[in-house]
C-alpha positions as CSV (number, residue, x, y, z in Angstrom):
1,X,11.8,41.7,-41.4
2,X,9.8,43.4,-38.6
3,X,6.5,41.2,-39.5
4,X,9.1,38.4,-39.4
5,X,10.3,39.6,-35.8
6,X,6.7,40.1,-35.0
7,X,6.0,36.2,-36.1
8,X,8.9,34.8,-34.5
9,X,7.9,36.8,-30.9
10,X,4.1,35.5,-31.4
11,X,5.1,32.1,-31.9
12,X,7.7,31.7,-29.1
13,X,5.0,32.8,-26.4
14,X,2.4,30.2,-27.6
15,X,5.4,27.2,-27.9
16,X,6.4,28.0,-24.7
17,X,2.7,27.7,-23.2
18,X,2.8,24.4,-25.2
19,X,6.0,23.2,-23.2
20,X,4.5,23.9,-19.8
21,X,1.3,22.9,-20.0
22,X,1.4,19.1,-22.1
23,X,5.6,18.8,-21.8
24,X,6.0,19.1,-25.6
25,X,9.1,21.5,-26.9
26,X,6.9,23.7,-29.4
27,X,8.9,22.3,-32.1
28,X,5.6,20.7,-33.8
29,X,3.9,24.4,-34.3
30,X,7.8,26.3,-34.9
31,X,8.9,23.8,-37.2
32,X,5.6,24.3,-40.1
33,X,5.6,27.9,-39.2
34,X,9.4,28.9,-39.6
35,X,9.3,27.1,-42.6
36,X,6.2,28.9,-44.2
37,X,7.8,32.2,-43.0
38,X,11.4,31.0,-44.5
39,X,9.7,30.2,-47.7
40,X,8.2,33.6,-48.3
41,X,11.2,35.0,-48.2
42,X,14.1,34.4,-50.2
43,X,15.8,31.4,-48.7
44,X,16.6,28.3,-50.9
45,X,14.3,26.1,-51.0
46,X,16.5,23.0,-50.3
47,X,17.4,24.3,-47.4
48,X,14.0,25.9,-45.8
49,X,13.4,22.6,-43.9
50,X,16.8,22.0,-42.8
51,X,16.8,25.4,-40.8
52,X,13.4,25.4,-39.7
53,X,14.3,21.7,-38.1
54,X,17.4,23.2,-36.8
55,X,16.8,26.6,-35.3
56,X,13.3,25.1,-33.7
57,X,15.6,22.8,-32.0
58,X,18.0,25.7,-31.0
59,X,15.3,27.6,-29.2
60,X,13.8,24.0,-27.4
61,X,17.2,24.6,-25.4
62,X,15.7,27.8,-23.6
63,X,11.9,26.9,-23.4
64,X,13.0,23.7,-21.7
65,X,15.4,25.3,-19.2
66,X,12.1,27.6,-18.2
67,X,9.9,24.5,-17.9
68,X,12.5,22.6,-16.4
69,X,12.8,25.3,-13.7
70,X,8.7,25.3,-13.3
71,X,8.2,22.0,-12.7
72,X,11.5,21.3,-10.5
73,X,10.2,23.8,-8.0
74,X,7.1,21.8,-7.7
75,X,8.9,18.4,-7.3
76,X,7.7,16.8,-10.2
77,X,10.9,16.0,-12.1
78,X,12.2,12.1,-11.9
79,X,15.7,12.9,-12.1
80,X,16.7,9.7,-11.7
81,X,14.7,8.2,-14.7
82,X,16.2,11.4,-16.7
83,X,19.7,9.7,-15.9
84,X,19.0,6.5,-17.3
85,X,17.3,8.2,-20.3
86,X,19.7,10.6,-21.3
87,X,22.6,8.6,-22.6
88,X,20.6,7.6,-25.4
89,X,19.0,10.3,-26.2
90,X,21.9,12.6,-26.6
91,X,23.7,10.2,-29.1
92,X,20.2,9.9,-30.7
93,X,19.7,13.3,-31.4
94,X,23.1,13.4,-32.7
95,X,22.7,11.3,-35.3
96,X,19.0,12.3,-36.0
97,X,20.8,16.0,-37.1
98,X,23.0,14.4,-39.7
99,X,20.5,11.7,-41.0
100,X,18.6,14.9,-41.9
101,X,21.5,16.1,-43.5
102,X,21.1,13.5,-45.9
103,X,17.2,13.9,-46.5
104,X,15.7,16.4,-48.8
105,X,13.5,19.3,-47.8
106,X,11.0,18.1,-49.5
107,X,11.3,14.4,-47.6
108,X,12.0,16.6,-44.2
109,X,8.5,18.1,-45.1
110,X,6.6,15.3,-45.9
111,X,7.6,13.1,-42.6
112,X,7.1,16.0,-40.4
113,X,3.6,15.7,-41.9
114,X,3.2,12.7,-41.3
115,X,4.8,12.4,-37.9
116,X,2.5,15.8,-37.0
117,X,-0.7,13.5,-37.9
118,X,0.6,10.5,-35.9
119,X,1.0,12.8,-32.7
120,X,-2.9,14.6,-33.0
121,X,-3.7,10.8,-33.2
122,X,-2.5,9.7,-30.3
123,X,-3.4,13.4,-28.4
124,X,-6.9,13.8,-30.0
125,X,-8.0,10.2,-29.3
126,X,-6.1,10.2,-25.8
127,X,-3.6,7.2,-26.5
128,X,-1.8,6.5,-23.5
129,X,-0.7,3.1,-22.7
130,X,-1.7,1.2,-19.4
131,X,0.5,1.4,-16.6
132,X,1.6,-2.4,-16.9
133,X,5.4,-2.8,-15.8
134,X,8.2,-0.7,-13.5
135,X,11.2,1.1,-15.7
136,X,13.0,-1.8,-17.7
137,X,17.0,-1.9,-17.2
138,X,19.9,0.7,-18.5
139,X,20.0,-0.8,-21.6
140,X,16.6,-0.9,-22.9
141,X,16.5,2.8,-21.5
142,X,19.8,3.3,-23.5
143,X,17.9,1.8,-26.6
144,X,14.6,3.9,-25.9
145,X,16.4,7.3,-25.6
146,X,18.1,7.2,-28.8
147,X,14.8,6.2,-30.9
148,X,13.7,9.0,-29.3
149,X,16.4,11.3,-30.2
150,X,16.7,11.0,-33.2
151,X,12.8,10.9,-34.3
152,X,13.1,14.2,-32.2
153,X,16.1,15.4,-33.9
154,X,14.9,14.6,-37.5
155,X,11.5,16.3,-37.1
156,X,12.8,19.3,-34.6
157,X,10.3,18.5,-31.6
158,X,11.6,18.0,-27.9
159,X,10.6,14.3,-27.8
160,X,7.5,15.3,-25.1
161,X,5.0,13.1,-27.7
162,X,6.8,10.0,-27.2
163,X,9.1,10.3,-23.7
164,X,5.6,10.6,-22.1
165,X,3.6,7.7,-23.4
166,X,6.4,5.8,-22.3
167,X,6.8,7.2,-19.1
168,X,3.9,6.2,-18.6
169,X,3.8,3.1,-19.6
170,X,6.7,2.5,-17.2
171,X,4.4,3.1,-14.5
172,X,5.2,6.9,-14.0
173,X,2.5,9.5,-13.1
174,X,1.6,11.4,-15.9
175,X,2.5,14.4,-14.5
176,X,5.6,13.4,-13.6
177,X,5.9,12.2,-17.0
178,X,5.3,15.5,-18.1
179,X,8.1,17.1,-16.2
180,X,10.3,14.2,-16.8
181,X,9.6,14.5,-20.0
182,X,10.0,18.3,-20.1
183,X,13.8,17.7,-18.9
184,X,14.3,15.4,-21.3
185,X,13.9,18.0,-24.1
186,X,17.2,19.9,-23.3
187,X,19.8,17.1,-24.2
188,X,17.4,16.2,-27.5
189,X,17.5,20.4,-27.9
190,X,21.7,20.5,-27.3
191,X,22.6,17.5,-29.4
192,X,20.6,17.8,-32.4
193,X,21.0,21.8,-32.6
194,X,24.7,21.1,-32.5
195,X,24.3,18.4,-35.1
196,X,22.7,20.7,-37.2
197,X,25.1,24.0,-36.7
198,X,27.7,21.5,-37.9
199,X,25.8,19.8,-40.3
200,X,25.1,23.0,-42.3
201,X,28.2,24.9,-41.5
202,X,29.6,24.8,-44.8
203,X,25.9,25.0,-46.9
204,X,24.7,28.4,-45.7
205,X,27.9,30.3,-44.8
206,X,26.7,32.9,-48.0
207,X,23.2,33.2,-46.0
208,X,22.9,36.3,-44.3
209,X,21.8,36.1,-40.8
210,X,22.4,32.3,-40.7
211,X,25.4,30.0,-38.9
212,X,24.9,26.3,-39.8
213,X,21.0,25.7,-40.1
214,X,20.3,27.9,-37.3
215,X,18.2,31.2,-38.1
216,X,19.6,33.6,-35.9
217,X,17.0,36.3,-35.5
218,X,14.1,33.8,-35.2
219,X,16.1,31.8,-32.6
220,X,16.2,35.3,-30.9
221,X,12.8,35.8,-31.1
222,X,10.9,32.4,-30.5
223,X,13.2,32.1,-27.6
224,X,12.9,35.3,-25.6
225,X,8.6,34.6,-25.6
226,X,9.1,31.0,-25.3
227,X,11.2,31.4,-22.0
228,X,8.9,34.5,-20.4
229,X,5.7,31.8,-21.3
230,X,7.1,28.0,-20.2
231,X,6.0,29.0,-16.4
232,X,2.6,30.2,-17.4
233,X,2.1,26.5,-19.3
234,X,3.6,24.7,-16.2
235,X,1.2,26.3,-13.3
236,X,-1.7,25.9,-15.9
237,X,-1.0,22.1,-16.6
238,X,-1.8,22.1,-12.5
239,X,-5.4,23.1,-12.9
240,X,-6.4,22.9,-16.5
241,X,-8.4,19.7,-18.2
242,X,-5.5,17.6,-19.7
243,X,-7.7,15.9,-22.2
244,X,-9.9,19.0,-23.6
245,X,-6.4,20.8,-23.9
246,X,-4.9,17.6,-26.0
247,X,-7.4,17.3,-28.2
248,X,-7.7,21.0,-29.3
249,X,-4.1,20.7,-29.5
250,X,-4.6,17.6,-31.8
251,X,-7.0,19.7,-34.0
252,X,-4.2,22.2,-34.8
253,X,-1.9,19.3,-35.6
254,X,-4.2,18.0,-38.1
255,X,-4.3,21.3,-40.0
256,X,-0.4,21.5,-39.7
257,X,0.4,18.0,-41.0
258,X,-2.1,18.3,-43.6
259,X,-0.9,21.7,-44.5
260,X,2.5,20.3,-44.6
261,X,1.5,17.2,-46.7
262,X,-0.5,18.7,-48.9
């Protein structure tokens, strides 16, 4: 248990770096690494996924409300297109908890993987789409914001991989996007860790130190860092090289999704 405290503290500070500084949620390095540390120990392995998904989303709530603060005060938020976007995405991320209710660990594993190899794809190789049209109507928003939820929700990220390219895409400066996309992690982060503490209310009540699929004393821990380290990433995102940082990023993806395939 105190290594475990120790891993959980380690990995909140770097995830909430990662939120800051490219407007992910950490979930892509929490998920694999809650999950390695769960399955050491003496958890059930049908259920190792499902927590790791679940408690990763938990502590996106409180990285996002530190990188939400960092980039407010520097006027970078669209609130507006976070209006339009967040419909969706709440009912999304809803529904991506109990569709992940249905999967097996072993299927949650396999598409994180995969999804994990799709994002250092589009990072390493800088895939961002050409600014090439203004932000479509209410309803395609709707329709955008709950893919994204519930891709976010079944993988336990905070949606930064894909809210951005299409922020983008809209015509919205990428860092802009960033913090846009930043605030669109805490409804993603609210609805699918709800989904998921009532998802698994009933599967791991016998689990010690458990409530639904969230891990309590690694929510503690990857939380606490992850808040104390968001506002670090955010002023660095200001002056670091966006690329050079995305495609080291993109490196450690490759090793995680293969590591998680494999």
């Amino acid at each position: 248990m105190p290594f475990d405290l120790v891993v959980f503290v380690l990995l909140g500070a770097f995830a909430g770096v990662l939120a800051g500084l490219l407007g992910v949620g950490g979930g892509l390095v929490i998920v694999p690494i809650l999950a390695w540390v769960f399955a050491a120990g003496d958890m059930p392995a049908a259920s190792v996924m499902h927590i790791a998904i679940g408690t990763s989303l938990a502590t996106i709530v409180f990285t996002s409300l530190s990188s939400i603060r960092a980039h407010h005060r520097r006027g970078a938020v669209r609130w507006d297109l976070f209006r339009v976007l967040v419909p969706g995405i709440l009912l999304g991320a809803l529904l991506g908890a109990f569709l992940a209710d249905l999967l097996p660990s072993d299927g949650l594993r396999k598409i994180f993987g995969i999804f994990a190899l799709a994002v250092a794809a589009q990072m390493g190789l800088n895939l961002i789409p050409e600014s090439r049209r203004g932000m479509p109507g209410r309803l395609f928003n709707g329709a955008v914001g709950g893919g994204i939820g519930l891709i976010s929700a079944v993988v336990g990220v905070g949606g930064g991989t894909m809210t951005v390219p299409y922020l983008v895409w809209c015509n919205v400066a990428v860092r802009q996007a960033i913090a846009t996309s930043a605030a669109c992690g805490l409804p993603i982060a609210v609805a699918g860790s709800l989904g998921f503490l009532i998802a698994g209310w009933q599967e791991t009540r016998e689990m010690p130190a458990v409530v639904g699929y969230l891990h309590l004393p690694a929510l503690l821990g990857v939380s606490l860092a992850s808040v104390a380290t968001a506002p670090l990433g955010a002023a660095l995102a200001h002056r670091l090289p966006g690329v050079l940082l995305k495609r080291v990023f993109a490196l450690l993806l490759v090793l995680l999704g293969i590591r998680m395939l494999w």
